[in-house]
N, C-alpha and C positions, 0 to 999 in steps of 0.2 A: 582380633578385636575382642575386647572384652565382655564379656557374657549378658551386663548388661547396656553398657552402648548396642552391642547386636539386638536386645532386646527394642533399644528405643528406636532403633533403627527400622527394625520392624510395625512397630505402632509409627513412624510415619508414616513409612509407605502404605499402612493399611485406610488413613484418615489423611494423609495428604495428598495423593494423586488427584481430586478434583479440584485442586486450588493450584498445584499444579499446571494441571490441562488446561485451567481457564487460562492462564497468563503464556500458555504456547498454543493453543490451537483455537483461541477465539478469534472467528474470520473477520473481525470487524477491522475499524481503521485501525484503533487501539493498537492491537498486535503486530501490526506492520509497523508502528511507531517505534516500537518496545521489541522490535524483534533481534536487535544485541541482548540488551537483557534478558528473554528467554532464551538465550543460547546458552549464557552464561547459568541458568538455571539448570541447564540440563545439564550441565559440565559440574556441579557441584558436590561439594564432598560425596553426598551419597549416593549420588547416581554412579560417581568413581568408583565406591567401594562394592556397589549391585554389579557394575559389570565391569571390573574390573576382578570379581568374583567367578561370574560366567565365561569372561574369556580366556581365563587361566587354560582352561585345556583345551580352546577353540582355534583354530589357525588365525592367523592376524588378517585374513581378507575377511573373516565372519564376525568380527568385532565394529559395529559401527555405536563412534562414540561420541559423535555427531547426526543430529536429524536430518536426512536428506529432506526434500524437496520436490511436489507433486506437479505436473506440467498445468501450468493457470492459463484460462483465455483470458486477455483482459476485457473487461466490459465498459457498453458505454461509449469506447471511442473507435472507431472506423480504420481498418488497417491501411484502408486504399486511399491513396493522397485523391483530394479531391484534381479535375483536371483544370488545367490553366487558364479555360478560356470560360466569357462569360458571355452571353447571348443579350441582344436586346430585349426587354420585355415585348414588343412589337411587332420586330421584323426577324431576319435570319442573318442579321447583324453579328458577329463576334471578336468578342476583346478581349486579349491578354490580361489579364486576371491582376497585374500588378499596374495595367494602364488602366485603372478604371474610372478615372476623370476622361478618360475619350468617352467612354462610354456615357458616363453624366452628359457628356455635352451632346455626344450626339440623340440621348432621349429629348435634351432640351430642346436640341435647334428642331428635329426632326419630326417629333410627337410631343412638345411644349408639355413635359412630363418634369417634375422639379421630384427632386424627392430630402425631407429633410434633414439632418442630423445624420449624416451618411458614415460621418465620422464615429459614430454611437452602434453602427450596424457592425458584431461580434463578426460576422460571417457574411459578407459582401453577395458570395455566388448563389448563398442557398436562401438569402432573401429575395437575389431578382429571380430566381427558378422558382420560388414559392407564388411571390405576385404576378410570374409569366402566365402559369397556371392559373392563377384567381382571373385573371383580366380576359383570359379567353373562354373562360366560365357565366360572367357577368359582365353589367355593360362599364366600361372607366368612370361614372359620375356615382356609381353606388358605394365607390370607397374614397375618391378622391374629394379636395375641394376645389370647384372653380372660382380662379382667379381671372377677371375681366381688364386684358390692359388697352391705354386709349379710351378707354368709357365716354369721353367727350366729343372720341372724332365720329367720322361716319361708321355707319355698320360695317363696311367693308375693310374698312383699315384698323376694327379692333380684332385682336387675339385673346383667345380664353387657354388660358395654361392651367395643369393642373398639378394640387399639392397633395404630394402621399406623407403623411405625417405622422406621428404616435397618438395623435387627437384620436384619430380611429382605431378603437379598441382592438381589433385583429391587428393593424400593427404595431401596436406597442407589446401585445402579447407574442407577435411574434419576433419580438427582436428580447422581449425576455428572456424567451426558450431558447434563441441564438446565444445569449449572454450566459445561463447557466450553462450549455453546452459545451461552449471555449473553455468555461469557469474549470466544470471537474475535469477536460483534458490537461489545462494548465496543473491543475494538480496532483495529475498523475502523472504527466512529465517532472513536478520536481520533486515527487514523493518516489520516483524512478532514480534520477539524481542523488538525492538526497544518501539514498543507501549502493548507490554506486560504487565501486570499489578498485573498478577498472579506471579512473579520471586517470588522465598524464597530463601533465602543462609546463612552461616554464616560467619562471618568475620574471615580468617585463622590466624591473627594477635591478636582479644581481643577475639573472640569466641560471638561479638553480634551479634544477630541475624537480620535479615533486608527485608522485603517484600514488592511487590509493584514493583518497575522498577529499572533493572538493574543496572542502573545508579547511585542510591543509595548506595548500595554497594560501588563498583568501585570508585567514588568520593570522599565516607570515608574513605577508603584503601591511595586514595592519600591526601587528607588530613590531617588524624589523623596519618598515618602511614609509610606518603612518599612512599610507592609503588605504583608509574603509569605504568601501564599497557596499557595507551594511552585511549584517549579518550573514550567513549563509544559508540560513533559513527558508531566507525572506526574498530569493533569486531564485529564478528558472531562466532555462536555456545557458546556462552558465556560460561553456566553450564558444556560441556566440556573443554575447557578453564580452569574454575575454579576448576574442578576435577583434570587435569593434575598437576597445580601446589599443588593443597593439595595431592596429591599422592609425589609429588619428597620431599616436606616436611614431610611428614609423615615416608618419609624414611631415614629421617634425611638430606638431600640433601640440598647444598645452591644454591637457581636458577640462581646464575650468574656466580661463577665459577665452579660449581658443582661438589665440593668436599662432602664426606658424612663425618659426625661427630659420635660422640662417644652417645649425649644426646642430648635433645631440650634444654636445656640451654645453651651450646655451642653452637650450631647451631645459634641461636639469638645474640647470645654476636659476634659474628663473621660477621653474616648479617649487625648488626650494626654498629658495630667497621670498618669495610670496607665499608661500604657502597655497599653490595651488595645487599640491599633491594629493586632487580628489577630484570628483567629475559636479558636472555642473546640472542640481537638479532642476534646474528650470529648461534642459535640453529636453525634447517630448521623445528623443530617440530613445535614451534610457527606460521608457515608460514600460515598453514590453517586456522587461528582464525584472519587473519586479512583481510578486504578487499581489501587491495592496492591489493595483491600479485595475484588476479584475473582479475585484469583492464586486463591488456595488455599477447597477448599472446606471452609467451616464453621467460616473463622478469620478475624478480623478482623485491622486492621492492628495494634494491637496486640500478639495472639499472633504473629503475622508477624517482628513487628520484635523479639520478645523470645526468638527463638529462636535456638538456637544453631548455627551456620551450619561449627561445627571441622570435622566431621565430613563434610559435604560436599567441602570443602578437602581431605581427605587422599586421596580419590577421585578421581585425576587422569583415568580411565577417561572418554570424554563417551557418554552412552548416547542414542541417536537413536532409538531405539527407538517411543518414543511421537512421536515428529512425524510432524505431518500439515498436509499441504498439498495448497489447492486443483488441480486442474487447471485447468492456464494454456490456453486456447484461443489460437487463432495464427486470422488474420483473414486470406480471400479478397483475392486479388490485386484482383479486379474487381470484387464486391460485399460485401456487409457481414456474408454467410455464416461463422460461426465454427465450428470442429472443435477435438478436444481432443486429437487424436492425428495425426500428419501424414500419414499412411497417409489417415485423411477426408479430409484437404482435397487432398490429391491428387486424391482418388477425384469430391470434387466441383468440382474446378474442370476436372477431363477431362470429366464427365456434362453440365455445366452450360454450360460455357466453349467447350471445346473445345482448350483449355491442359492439354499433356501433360507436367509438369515435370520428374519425373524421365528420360523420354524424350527431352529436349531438354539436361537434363543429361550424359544418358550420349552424346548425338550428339555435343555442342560440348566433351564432356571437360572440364565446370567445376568446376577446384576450389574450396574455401571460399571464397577472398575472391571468385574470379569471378562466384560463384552470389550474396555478398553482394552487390558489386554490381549485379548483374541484378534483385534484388528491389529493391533500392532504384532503380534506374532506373525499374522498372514503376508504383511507384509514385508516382513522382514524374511521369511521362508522367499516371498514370491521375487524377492528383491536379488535374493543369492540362486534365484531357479534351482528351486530345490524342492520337492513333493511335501507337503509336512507332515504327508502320511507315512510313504515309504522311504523315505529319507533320498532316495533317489536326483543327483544331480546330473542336470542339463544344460547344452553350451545356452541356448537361447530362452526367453523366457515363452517364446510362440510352443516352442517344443513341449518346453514344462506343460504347458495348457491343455496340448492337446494329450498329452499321458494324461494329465488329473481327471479328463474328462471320459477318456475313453475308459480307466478304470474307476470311474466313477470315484475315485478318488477325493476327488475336489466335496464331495458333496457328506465327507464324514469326517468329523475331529477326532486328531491325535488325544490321546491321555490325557488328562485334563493337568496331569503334574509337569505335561511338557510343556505348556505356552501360559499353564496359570503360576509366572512366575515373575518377583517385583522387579525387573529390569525391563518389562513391556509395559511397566506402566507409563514409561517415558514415548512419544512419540516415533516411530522411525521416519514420518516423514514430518516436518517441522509445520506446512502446514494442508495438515489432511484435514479436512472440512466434516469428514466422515465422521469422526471424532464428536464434532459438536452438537451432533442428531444423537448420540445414543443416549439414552435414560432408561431411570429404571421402568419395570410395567407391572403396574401394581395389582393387575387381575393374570399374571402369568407367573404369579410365585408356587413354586413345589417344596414338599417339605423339606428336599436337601437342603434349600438355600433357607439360611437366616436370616432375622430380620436386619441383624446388625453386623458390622464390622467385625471379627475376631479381633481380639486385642493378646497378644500375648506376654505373660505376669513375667516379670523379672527375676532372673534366678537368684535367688537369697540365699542358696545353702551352705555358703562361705563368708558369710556376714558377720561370725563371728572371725573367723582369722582375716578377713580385712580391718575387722577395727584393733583387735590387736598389733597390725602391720602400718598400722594408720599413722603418717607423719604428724596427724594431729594430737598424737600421744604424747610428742617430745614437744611440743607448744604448748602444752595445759600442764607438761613437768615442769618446764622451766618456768611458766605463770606462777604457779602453787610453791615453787622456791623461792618465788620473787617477795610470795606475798609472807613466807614464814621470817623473812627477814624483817619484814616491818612487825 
C-alpha cells in the first residue's frame, strides 16, 4: 500500500473508530435493525487491510474476520409457557385455557359475574389470576356494577348480576399493561424472525423449496405468483401463518371466498380465473399474523387504518415520554457473569477475577479508543484461551482462568504495543454491551495521554518524482499542443 493511502488509512482509524462503534455496538433497537449493515461495516476495505495485515503471520484459527456474538437473556418475556388451565375467580373450578367460554358461562350461571369486552383481554389467564386475587382481597361491589334483573317482579324472583368492565379504572389499566405486554413479546417474536436465517418452507403454489429468510419465500409467492400476503415486515408467526393457509388448501378451500371444490385442479382454475389468489381480510383468523392488529388497544386494523392521522402531523413536538426499554446487560471479560449497570460488573470482576478496570484505566491513562481496544483485545485473547500475558494456551477457557488468576496474571497488562493496535478497534464480539459504557474520564488524565488524537502527516518526500511520473503530465502536453495549433 502506498505511503500515503497507509497514512490515510491511519487518520481513520485514529478519528473513526467512534462512529464506528456507534453503528455496531449500540445496544438499542437501532442496531438489531441495521445489524446486516454493520457486519458489512466490519468487512470493509479497511478493516480487510488491518487484519488482513495481522493475520499474515497468525495461524488461520487466530484470525476472526467476523464479530462473534455474546450469550443475551432476552428480557421482558417469560421463558416458561404459561399453564393450560384457568381457575374460576370464585371457586376451584378449572378450565382449559383454550375453552374459556365454559368458563364465562360457568361465572355467569354460577356467580352472575358478566365480564365485558373479553375479546379486548391480551392475556385471558393473567387477568382472571389478577381479579381472583383482588376479589378475595375486597368485597365484589367495590369494583363491580350491579345489575338488577326482574326489578318489577317480587324480591325473591329478582337477580343482581355483576359487570367487571373497563369503566373501573384498575381494569382498564389492567388490561393496558396486559396489551403492551403481548405488544413487545409480538415484537420480539418477529424481530426474532425477521433476522432468522434458518426458515425452510415450500412454496404452496410450484412446490420449490426455499431456505434462508422468510422473505424469500413470501416475495416469490408475490412475484411469480401474485399472492401478497403483505409485506414481510409486517407478519409474525410466519410458519403458522403458512401452515393455516396450506391447510385450507389442502382441503381444497379457496382462501378468499372459501368455497371448497371437488379437486386441486378446479380449485386453481378458479383461484385464477377470479382472481382470488389472496386471503380474505375481513376473515378475524388472519388478525394474529399481523402486527398492525396489536398497535393499539381495542382497535383493529381497520379502525387503525381508518383514522385520521392530520392531527398527528401538525405536532412536530416527538414526545418520549412513554418509552421504555429494557436494560442492556454488558457480559464479564472472563466468564459468562452479566450486570446491568457497569458500577456491577466492575464490582464483579474485582471480587471474582481479580481484574480492577477502572484502576488500570486511571494507572495507564486510557482514553476511549484505548480502553476499546483493550476490551477487544481481552476478548479476543480470552476467546482463543490464551493468557495475554504469558502467551500460554489452554484446551478450556475454565483452565485459562484459573492459571490467570492463580498467577495473578489476569490482573496486569501486556505491552501496551501488543493490544494497542488498529484491528481491535473493531468489535470481537458484534454485540458487547461493554463497549457502550466506556468514555473517556476527564479527572483521571496523566501526562502520557494526550489531549488529542495523533494524526499522522503524509509522507511527501517523493512528491517530486510522482509528479514528474504523473499521468497528468501527458494530459496537460497534449492540451498545450492542442492549444498551439489554434
Amino acid at each position: 500500500m502506498p505511503a500515503g493511502q497507509r497514512a490515510r488509512a491511519v487518520r481513520r482509524g485514529a478519528d473513526g473508530p467512534r462512529g464506528i462503534l456507534a453503528s455496531h455496538i449500540n445496544p438499542s433497537v437501532n442496531t438489531h435493525i441495521h445489524r446486516d449493515n454493520a457486519k458489512q461495516a466490519v468487512l470493509s476495505e479497511e478493516h480487510k487491510w488491518i487484519v488482513g495485515n495481522y493475520c499474515r503471520d497468525k495461524p488461520d484459527t487466530e484470525c476472526i474476520l467476523e464479530p462473534l456474538s455474546l450469550p443475551e437473556s432476552p428480557g421482558g418475556v417469560d421463558a416458561v409457557e404459561s399453564p393450560p388451565y384457568v381457575p374460576c375467580i370464585f371457586c376451584t373450578e378449572c378450565y382449559v385455557l383454550a375453552e374459556q367460554n365454559q368458563l364465562l358461562k360457568h361465572m355467569i350461571i354460577e356467580h352472575k359475574l358478566v365480564i365485558a369486552d373479553v375479546k379486548l383481554v391480551a392475556d385471558f389467564r393473567s387477568y382472571i389470576l389478577y381479579w381472583k386475587r383482588r376479589f378475595a382481597e375486597q368485597p365484589i361491589t367495590d369494583f363491580c356494577s350491579v345489575i338488577r334483573t326482574n326489578s318489577k317482579a317480587p324480591l325473591e324472583e329478582q337477580d343482581n348480576y355483576f359487570l367487571l368492565c373497563d369503566v373501573l379504572p384498575e381494569d382498564r389499566l389492567l388490561r393496558e399493561q396486559l396489551q403492551q405486554k403481548r405488544l413487545k413479546e409480538i415484537l420480539e417474536q418477529q424481530q426474532q424472525e425477521r433476522y432468522d436465517t434458518s426458515f425452510h418452507s415450500v412454496c404452496m403454489f410450484c412446490d420449490q423449496e426455499f431456505t434462508g429468510n422468510r422473505s424469500v419465500l413470501l416475495n416469490h409467492m408475490a412475484r411469480e405468483h401474485a399472492f401478497n400476503i403483505g409485506l414481510p415486515d409486517n407478519i409474525v408467526n410466519c410458519y403458522e401463518f403458512l401452515a393455516v393457509l396450506q391447510g385450507k388448501l389442502d382441503n381444497l378451500q379457496c382462501l378468499y371466498c372459501e368455497k371448497v371444490f371437488r379437486d386441486k385442479n378446479t380449485l386453481k382454475d378458479h383461484m385464477r380465473k377470479k382472481q382470488h389468489r389472496r386471503i380474505n381480510a375481513k376473515n378475524k383468523e388472519y388478525d394474529k399474523f399481523y402486527i398492525i392488529n396489536y398497535l393499539e388497544f381495542g382497535k383493529s386494523w381497520e379502525e387503525v387504518q381508518s383514522e385520521d392521522d392530520r392531527e398527528l402531523l401538525d405536532n412536530l413536538e416527538e414526545d418520549w415520554s412513554d418509552w421504555e426499554e429494557y436494560p442492556v446487560c454488558a457480559v464479564c471479560l472472563f466468564c459468562e457473569q452479566q450486570a446491568d449497570t457497569t458500577e456491577k460488573l466492575d464490582l464483579h470482576m474485582q471480587k471474582s477475577h481479580g481484574f480492577h478496570f477502572p484502576k488500570i484505566k486511571s494507572e495507564h491513562g486510557l482514553n476511549f479508543y484505548q480502553q476499546v481496544k483493550l476490551v477487544n483485545f481481552i476478548r479476543r485473547e480470552i476467546h482463543h484461551c490464551r493468557c495475554y500475558n504469558c502467551q500460554e494456551k489452554f484446551e478450556s477457557k475454565q483452565e485459562l482462568i484459573s492459571h490467570m488468576e492463580e498467577t495473578k496474571h489476569i490482573a496486569f497488562l501486556p505491552a501496551r504495543s501488543t493490544w494497542d493496535q488498529p484491528q481491535y478497534y473493531f468489535p470481537t464480539y458484534e454485540n458487547d454491551t461493554l463497549l457502550c459504557t466506556l468514555s473517556d474520564s476527564e479527572d483521571a488524565k496523566t501526562e502520557d495521554q494526550s489531549e488529542e488524537v495523533p494524526v499522522v502527516s503524509e509522507d511527501i518526500s517523493g512528491l517530486k518524482a510522482l509528479k514528474q511520473s504523473s499521468v497528468l503530465n501527458q494530459l496537460l502536453y497534449k492540451e498545450n499542443r492542442n492549444q498551439e495549433k489554434f
